[in-house]
Structure formats: C-alpha cells, structure tokens
N, C-alpha and C positions, 0 to 999 in steps of 0.2 A: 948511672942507673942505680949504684948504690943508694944514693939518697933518697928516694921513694920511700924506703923505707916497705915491713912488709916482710912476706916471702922474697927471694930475690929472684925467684919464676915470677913472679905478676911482673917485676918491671919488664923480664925477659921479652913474654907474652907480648907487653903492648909496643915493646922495642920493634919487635917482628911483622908483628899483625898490623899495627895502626891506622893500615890505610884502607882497613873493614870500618874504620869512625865515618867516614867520608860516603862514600857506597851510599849511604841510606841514614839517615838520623836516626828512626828510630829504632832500627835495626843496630846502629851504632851503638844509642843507649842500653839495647838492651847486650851487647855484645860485652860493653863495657862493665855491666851489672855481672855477665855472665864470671868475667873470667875474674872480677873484686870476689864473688861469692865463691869462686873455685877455691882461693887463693885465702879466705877465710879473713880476706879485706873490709866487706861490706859485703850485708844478705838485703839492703835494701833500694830496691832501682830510684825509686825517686830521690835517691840522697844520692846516686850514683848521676844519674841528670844532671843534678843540682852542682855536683862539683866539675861535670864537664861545661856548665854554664858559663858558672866561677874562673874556670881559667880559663876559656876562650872569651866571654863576653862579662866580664861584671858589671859593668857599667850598665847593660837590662836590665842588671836586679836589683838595680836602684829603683826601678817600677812599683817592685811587690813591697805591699805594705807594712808593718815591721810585726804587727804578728804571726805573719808567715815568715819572713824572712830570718828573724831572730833565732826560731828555734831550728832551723837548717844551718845557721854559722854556727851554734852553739853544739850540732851534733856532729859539723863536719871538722870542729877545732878539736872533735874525740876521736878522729880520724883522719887525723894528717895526711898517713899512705896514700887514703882517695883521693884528695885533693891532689897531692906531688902527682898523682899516675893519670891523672886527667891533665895538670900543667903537662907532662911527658908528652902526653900526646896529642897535645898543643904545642908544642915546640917543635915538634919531630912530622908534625903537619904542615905548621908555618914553613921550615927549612923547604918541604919538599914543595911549597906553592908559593914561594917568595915574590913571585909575580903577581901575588890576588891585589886584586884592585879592591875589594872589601876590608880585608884585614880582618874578618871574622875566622874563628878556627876553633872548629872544625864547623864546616858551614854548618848554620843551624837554619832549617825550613822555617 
C-alpha cells in the first residue's frame, strides 16, 4: 500500500472501501474523486475517471482521439498516486472477482 504513494490514508481508504467502486460506477467515480480530493491527491473527477479507466480498461482508450487523450496521460504522469490508487483498486477488485468472465475491473457500464 506504501507504493501508491500520497497520504498513506488514501491507500488506507480504498484498501477498506473498494468494493463502494463496484456498487454503481458512477457513484464509484465519483467516490473515488471524493476520497483523491480528501486526501489532497487530485480535485479533479474527470482525471479521477480517467485513471480508473487506465487501470482497469486501457485498451478503450485507445478509442479517444489523441487530442483528448494526450493531455489526460500528460496530467495523470503529474499524478502518479491517482493512477497507483485506481491500479489498487483494480487489483484488490480483480482478487476478490477472480471468476469474472469479462476481465474488466472495476465493471465499467
């Protein structure tokens, strides 16, 4: 959990909670926004989105066309913690659904 990086309450946080990502997506997004801005991680949802995208699904975002895309990798590579604390709970999702026949994680609607 150390490695997230951060306060070391945010890894805490989604160590515990996690499985509020799942419940509802967008509820999820915005849960996950909630507790990055608590924690003085990130004050912005859509980059908070963006990096639960990135570790559960990258391969979608090869979709978006590279003027949107570029400047979401280039804000989120100034925020490493977001990223590690969305893989987290991606990893810590995956573990506990090892049976999904998707392999998407955390389901995205």
């Amino acid at each position: 959990m150390r490695s997230v990086g951060g306060s070391p309450g945010f890894s805490v946080v989604l160590t515990r909670d996690y499985e509020r990502i799942e419940a509802d997506t967008n509820l999820g997004v915005q849960w996950y926004a909630q507790v990055a801005a608590r924690y003085q991680i990130c004050s912005d949802e859509g980059l908070c989105e963006f990096a639960l995208q990135l570790a559960s699904n990258p391969h979608r975002l090869l979709r978006l066309p590279n003027p949107i895309l570029d400047p979401f990798l280039r804000e989120i590579d100034e925020k490493i913690a977001l990223l590690r604390g969305a893989r987290l709970l991606t990893l810590l999702t995956a573990t506990k659904n090892h049976s999904s026949a998707d392999g998407a994680f955390p389901r995205w609607v």
